[in-house]
RODO-2510 file (C-alpha; in nm, 4 decimals, decimal comma):
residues 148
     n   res          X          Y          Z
     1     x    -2,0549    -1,4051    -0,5240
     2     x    -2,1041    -1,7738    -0,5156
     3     x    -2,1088    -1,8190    -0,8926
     4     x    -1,7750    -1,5801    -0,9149
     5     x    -1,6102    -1,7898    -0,6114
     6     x    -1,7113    -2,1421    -0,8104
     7     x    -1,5783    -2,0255    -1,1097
     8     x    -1,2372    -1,8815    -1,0035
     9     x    -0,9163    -2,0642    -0,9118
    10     x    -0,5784    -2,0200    -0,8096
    11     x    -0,4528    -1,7144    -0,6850
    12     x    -0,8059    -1,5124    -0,8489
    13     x    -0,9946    -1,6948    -0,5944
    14     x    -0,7688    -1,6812    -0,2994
    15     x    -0,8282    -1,2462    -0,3659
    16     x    -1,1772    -1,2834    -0,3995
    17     x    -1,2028    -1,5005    -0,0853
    18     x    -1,0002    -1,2956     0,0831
    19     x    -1,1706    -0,9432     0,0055
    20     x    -1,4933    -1,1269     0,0837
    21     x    -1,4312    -1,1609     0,4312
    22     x    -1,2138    -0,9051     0,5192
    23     x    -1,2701    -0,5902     0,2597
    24     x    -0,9275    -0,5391     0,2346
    25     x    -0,8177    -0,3746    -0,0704
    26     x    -0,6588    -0,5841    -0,3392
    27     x    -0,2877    -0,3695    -0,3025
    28     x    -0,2927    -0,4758     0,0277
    29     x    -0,3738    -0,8240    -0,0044
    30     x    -0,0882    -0,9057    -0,2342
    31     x     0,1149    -0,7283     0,0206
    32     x     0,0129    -0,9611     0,2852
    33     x     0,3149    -1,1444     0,4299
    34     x     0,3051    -1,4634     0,6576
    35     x     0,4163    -1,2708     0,9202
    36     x     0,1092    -1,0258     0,8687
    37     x    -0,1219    -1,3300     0,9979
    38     x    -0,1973    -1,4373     1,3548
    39     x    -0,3635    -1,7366     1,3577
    40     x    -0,3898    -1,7307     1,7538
    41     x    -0,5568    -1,3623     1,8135
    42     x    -0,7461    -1,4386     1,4790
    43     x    -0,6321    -1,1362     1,2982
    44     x    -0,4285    -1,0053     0,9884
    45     x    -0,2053    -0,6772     1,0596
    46     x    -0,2553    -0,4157     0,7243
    47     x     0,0429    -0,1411     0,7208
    48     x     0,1236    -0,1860     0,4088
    49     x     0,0659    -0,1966     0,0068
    50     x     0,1890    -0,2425    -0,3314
    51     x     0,2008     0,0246    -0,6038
    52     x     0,4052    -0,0590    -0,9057
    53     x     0,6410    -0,2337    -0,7885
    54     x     0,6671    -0,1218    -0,4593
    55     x     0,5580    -0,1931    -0,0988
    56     x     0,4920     0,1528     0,0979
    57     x     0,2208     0,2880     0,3126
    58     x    -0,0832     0,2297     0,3078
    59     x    -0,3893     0,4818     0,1576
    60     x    -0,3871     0,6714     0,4845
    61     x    -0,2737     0,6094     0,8357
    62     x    -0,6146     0,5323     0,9622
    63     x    -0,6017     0,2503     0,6880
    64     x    -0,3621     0,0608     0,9426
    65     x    -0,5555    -0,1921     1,1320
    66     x    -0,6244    -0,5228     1,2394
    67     x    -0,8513    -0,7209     1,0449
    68     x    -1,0812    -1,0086     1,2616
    69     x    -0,9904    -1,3165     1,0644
    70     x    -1,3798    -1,4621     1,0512
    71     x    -1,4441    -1,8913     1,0781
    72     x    -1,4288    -1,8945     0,7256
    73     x    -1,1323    -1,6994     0,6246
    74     x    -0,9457    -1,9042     0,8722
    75     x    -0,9873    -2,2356     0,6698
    76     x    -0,9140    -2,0710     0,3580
    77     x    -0,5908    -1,8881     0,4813
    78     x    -0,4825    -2,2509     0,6516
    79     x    -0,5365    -2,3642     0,3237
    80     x    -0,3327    -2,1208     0,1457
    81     x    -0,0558    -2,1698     0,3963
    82     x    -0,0229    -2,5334     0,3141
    83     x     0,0166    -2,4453    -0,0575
    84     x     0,2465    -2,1009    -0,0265
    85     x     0,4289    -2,1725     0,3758
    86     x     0,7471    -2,1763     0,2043
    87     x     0,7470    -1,8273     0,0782
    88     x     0,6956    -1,5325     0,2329
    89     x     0,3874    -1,3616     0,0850
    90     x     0,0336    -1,5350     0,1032
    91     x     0,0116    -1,4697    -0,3036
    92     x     0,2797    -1,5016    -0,5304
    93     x     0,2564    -1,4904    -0,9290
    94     x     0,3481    -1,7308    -1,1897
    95     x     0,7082    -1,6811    -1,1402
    96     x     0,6802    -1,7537    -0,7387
    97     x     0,7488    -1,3413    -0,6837
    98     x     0,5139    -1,0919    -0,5140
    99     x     0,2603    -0,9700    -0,7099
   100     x     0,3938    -0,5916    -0,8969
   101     x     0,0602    -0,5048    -0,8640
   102     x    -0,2981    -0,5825    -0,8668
   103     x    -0,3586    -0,5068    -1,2079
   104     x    -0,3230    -0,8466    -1,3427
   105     x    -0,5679    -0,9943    -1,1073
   106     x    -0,8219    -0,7269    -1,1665
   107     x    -0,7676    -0,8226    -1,5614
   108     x    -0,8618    -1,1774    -1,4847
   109     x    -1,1339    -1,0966    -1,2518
   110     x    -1,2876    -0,9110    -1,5157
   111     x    -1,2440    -1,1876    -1,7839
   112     x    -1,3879    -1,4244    -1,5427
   113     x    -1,6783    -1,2038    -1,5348
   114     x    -1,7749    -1,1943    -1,9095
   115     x    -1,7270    -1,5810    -1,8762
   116     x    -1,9789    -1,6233    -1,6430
   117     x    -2,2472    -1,3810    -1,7547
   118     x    -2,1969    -1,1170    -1,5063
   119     x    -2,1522    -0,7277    -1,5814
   120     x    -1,7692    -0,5953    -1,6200
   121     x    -1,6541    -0,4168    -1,2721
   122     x    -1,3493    -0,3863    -1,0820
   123     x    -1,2547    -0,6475    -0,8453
   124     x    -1,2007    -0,3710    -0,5952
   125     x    -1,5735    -0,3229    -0,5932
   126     x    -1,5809    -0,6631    -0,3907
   127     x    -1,4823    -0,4432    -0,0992
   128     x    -1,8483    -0,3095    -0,0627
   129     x    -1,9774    -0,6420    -0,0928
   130     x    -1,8230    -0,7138     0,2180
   131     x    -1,9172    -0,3869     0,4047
   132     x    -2,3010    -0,3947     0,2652
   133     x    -2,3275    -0,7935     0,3743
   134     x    -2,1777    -0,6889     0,7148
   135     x    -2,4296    -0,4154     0,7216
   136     x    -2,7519    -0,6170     0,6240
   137     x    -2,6186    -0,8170     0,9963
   138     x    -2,6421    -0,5142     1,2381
   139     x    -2,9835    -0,5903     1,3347
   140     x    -2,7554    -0,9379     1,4522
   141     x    -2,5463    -0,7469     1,6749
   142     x    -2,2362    -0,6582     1,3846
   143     x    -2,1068    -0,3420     1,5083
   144     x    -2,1018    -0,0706     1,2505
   145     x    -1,7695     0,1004     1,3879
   146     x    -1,6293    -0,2631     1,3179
   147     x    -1,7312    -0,2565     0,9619
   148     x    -1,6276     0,0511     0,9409
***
């Protein structure tokens, strides 16, 4: 993850950073809005995602939640505010609009792979890279139900 991290930029790494910490799935994350993240209670509100096009619902109603916003998240997302404060979405494309999907970001995250050496997946599959790192921690006291 560190060699995928060091080789991304812009908006690429922002996603991977993002799905790192949180597991959040990549419709969701260029749904994300501003007003989606407390800084103060340290969490991100997820009701929402983007599907051609178009923000709706998310997968399922038990995939509404609160996501903990971890140390390291937090410096990244203050980061990303400073560069993106003036719009409303966290992640905006090339044009400065919302994402119409994830597609293009899973293109490039697959391109970065090849560049780096590393074998061709989805940039969804990030998500269990999160919950199997939180899971290696449960003998630390990480609650399963909260990876879950």
């Amino acid at each position: 993850m560190l060699k995928i991290l060091n080789n991304s930029t812009g908006n690429l790494y922002y996603v991977i950073f993002i799905i790192i910490y949180t597991g959040i799935r990549p419709g969701e994350i260029i749904s994300l809005t501003w007003n989606d993240i407390d800084f103060q209670k340290k969490r991100i509100a997820v009701d929402k995602t983007t599907f051609q096009g178009k923000v709706g619902d998310v997968k399922t109603q038990l995939s509404v939640r609160y996501i903990d916003i971890l140390p390291p998240l937090e410096i990244k997302l203050k980061e990303l505010k400073e560069i993106s404060s003036s719009y409303n979405y966290l992640l905006l494309n090339q044009s400065k609009k919302p994402f119409y999907s994830h597609d293009v970001l899973n293109l490039r995250f697959k391109k970065l792979l090849k560049q780096i050496g590393i074998k061709e997946r989805n940039i969804y599959n990030i998500r269990y890279t999160f919950a199997s790192h939180m899971i290696s921690n449960i003998e630390k006291g990480v609650d399963i139900l909260w990876v879950k």
